[in-house]
Backbone bond lengths (Angstrom), bond angles and torsions (degrees), N, CA, C in turn:
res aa  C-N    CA-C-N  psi(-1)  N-CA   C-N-CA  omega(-1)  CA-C   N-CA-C  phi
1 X - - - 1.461 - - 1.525 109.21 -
2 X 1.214 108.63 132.09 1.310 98.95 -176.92 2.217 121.76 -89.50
3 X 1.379 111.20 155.31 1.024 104.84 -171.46 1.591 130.81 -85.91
4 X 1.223 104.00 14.23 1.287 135.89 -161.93 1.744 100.11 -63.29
5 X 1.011 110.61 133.83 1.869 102.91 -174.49 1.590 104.41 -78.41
6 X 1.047 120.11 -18.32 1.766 119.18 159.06 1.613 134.12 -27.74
7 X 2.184 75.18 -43.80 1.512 94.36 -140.25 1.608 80.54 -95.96
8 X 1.269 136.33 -12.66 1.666 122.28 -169.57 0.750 109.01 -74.10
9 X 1.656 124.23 166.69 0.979 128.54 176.45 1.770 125.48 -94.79
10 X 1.039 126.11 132.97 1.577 120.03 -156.03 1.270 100.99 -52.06
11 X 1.632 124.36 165.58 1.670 116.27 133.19 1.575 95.41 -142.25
12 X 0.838 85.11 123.20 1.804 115.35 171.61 1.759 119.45 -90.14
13 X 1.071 144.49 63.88 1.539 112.30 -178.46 1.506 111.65 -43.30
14 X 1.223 111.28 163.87 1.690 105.28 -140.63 1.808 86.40 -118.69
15 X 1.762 126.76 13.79 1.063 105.65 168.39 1.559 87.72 -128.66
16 X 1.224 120.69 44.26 1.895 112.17 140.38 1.512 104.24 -118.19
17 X 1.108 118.50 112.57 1.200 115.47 166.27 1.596 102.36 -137.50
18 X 1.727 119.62 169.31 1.219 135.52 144.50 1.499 149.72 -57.84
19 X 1.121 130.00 59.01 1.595 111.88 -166.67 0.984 148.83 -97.99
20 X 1.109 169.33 64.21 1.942 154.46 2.38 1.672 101.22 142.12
21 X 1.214 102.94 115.22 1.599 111.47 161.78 1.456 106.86 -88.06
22 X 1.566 124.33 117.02 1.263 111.61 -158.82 1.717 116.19 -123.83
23 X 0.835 136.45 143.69 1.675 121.46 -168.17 1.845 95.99 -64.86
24 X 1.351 113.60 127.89 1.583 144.34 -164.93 1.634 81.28 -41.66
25 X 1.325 119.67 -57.46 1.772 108.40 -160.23 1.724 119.79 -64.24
26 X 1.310 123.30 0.20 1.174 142.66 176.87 1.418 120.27 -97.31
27 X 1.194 119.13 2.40 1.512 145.98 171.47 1.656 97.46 -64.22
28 X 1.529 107.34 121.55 1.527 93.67 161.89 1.498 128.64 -77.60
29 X 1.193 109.96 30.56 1.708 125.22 178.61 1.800 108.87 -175.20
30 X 1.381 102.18 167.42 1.338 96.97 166.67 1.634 118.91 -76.23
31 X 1.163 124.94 96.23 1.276 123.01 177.69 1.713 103.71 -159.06
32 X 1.426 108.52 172.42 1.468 114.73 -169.68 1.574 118.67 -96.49
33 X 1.693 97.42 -24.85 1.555 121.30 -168.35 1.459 100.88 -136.06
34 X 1.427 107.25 131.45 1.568 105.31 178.60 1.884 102.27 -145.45
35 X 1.184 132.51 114.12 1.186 138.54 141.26 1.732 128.88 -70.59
36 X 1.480 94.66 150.07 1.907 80.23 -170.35 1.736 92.05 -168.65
37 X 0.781 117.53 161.71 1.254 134.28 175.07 1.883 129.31 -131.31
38 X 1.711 95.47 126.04 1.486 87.99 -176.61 1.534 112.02 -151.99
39 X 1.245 134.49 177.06 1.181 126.53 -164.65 1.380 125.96 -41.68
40 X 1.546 100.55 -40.18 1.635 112.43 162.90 1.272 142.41 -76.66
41 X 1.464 101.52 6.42 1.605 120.14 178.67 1.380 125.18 114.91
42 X 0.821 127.15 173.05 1.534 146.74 177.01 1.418 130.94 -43.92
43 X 1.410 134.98 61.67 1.291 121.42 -134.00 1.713 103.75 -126.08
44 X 1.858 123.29 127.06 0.551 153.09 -159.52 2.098 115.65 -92.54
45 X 0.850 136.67 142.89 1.555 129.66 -155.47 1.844 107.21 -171.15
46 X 1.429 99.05 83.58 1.543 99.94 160.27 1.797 121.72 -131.34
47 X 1.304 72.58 147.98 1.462 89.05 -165.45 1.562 118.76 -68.51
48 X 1.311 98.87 130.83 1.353 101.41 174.79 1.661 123.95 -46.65
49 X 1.567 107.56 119.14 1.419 106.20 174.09 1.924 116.51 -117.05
50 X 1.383 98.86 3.08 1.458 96.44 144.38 2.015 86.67 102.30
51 X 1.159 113.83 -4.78 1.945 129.54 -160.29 1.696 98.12 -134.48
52 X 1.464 153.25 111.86 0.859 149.53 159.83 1.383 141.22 -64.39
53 X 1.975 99.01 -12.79 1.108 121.23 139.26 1.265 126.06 -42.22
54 X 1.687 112.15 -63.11 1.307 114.89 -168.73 1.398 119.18 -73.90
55 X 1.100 106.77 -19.63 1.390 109.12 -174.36 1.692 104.30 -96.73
56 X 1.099 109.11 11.22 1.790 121.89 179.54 1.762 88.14 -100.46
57 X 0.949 123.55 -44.10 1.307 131.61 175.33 1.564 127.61 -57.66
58 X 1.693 103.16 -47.67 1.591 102.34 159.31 1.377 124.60 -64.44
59 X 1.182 110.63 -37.50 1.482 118.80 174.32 1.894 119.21 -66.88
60 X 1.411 94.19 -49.81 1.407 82.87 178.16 1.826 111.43 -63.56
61 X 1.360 141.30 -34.89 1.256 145.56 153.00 1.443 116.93 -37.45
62 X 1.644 119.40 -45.31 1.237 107.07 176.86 1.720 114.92 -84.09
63 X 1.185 126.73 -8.32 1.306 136.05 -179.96 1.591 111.12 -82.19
64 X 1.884 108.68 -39.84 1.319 88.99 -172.59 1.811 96.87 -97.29
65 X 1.267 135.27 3.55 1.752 127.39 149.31 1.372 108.49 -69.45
66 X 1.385 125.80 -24.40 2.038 115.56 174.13 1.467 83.56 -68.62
67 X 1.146 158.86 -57.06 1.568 144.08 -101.42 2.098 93.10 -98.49
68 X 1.973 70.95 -52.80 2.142 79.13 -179.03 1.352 100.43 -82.02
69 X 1.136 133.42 -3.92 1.726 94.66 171.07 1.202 122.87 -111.77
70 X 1.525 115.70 11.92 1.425 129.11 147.99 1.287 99.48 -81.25
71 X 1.080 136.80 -20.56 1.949 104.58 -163.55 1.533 73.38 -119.97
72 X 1.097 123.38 51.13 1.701 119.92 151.42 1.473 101.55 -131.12
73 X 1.252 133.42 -14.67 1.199 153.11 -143.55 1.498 141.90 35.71
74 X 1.370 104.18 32.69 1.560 150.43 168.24 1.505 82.12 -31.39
75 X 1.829 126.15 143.55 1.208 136.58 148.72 1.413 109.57 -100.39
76 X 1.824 116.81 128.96 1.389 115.08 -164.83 1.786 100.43 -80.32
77 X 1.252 118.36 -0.86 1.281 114.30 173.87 1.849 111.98 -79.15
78 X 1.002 106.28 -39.15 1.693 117.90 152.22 1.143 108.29 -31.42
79 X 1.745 106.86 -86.45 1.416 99.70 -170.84 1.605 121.70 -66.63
80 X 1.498 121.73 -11.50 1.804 106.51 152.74 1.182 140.39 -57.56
81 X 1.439 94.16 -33.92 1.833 109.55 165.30 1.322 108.76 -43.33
82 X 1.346 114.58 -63.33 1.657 121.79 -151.67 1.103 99.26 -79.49
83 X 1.951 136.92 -27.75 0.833 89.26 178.49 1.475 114.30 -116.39
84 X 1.247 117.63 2.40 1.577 116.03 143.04 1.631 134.21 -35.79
85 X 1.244 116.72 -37.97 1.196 141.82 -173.26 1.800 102.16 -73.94
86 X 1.437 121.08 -17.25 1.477 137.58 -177.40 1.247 112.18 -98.78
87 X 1.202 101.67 -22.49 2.011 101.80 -173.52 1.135 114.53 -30.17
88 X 1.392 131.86 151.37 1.335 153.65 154.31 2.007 110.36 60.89
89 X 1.854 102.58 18.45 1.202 120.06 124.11 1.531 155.63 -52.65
90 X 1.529 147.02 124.33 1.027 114.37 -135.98 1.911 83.55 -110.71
91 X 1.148 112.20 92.11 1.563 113.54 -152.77 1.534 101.85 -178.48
92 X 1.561 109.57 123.76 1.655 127.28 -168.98 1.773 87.44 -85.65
93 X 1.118 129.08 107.11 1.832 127.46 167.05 1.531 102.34 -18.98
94 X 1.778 87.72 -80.93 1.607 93.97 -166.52 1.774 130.82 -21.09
95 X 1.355 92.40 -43.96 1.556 100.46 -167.48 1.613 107.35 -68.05
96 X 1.557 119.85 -27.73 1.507 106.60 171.92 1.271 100.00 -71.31
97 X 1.886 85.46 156.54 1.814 125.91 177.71 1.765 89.66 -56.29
98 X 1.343 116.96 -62.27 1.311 102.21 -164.76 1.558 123.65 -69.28
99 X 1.231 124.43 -13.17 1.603 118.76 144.09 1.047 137.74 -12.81
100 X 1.463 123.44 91.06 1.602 120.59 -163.79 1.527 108.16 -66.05
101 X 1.297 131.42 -1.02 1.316 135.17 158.90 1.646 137.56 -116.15
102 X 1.680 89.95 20.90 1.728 103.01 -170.37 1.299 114.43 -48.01
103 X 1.676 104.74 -49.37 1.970 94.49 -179.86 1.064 113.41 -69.65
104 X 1.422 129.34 -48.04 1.604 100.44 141.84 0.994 136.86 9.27
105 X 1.115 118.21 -122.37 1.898 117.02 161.43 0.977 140.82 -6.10
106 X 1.368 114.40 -42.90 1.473 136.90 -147.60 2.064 78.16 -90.76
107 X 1.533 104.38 -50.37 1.459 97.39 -167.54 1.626 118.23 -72.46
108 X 1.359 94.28 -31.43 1.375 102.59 175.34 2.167 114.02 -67.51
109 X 1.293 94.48 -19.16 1.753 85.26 177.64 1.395 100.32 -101.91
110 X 1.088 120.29 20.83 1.852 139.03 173.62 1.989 91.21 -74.38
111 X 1.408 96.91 -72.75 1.284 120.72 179.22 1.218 94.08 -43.39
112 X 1.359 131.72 -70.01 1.463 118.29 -125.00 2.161 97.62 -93.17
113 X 0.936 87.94 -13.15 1.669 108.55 167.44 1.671 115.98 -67.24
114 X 1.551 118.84 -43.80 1.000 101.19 -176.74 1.604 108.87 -89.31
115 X 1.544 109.37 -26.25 1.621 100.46 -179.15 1.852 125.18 -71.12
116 X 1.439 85.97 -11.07 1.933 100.19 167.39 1.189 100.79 -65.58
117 X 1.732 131.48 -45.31 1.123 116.66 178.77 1.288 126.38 -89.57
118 X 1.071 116.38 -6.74 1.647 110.29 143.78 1.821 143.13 -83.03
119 X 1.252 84.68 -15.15 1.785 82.28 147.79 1.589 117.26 -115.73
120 X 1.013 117.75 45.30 1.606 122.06 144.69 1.426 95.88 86.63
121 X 1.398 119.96 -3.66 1.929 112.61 177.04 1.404 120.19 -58.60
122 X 1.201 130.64 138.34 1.483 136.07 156.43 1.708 92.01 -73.66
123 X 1.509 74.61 129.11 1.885 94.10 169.62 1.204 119.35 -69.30
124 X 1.838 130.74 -31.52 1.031 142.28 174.30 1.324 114.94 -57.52
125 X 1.650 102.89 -57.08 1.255 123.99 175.93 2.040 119.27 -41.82
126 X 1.318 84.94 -62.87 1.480 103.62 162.52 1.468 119.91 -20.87
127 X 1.762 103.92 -91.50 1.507 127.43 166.63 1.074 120.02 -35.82
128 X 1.438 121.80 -38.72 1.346 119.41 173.11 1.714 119.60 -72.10
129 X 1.347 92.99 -38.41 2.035 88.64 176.46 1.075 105.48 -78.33
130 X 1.890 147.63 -20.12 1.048 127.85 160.95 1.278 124.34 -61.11
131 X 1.985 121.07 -50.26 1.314 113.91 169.14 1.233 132.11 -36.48
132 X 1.386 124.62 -47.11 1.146 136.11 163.81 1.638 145.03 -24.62
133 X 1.412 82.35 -56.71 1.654 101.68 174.70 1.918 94.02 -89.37
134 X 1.056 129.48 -64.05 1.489 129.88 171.66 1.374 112.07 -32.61
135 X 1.340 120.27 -59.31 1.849 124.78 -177.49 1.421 95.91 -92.41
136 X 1.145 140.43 -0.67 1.634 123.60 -162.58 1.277 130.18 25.00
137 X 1.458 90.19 65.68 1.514 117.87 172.41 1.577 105.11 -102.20
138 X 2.106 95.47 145.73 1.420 88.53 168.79 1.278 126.27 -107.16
């Protein structure tokens, strides 16, 4: 194995991280929520949707898919592939079967479903201002 600091493998404790509401074009992909990991830690990236609700909402979704796909032992370079590999598709990764982190997702928009309905969000409403800025729809 080589000793190369490239080549190690991270460890992050998974409650220091960074998190940043960030203007959508600073996204390292088209997406709303982005987790990632790097020498400096654990760092969190949603896009401004203009509602602090909503963007309490992307985050809490992308926090509880970091949680399960480390304690599944999911590599987040995996899941950049797949969903890098989709760009400028009109299609959320997560939700396909072949998504190496679909239940993932699937559980994490479990979460992020019921806390929309506790701060008074329309779910429609929601989905739609994320698609938007994500697909650049008007």
């Amino acid at each position: 194995m080589s000793h190369h600091p490239s080549h190690r493998k991270l460890t992050v404790h998974p409650l220091h991280f960074d998190v940043r509401v960030v203007d959508h074009q600073s996204q390292r992909y088209a997406t709303a929520g982005d987790y990632f990991v790097d020498f400096k830690g654990l760092h969190f990236r949603v896009s401004d949707l203009g509602d602090w609700r909503m963007e309490g909402l992307v985050l809490l979704h992308e926090l509880v898919e970091y949680l399960l796909v480390r304690a599944a032992g999911l590599e987040i370079a995996e899941i950049d592939a797949f969903d890098m590999s989709l760009e400028g598709q009109d299609v959320e990764p997560g939700e396909l079967v072949s998504a190496p982190y679909h239940r993932q997702h699937l559980v994490a928009e479990g979460f992020e479903r019921l806390l929309c309905d506790r701060l008074g969000i329309d779910w429609n409403e929601y989905s739609d201002r994320v698609d938007s800025l994500v697909y650049q729809r008007s």
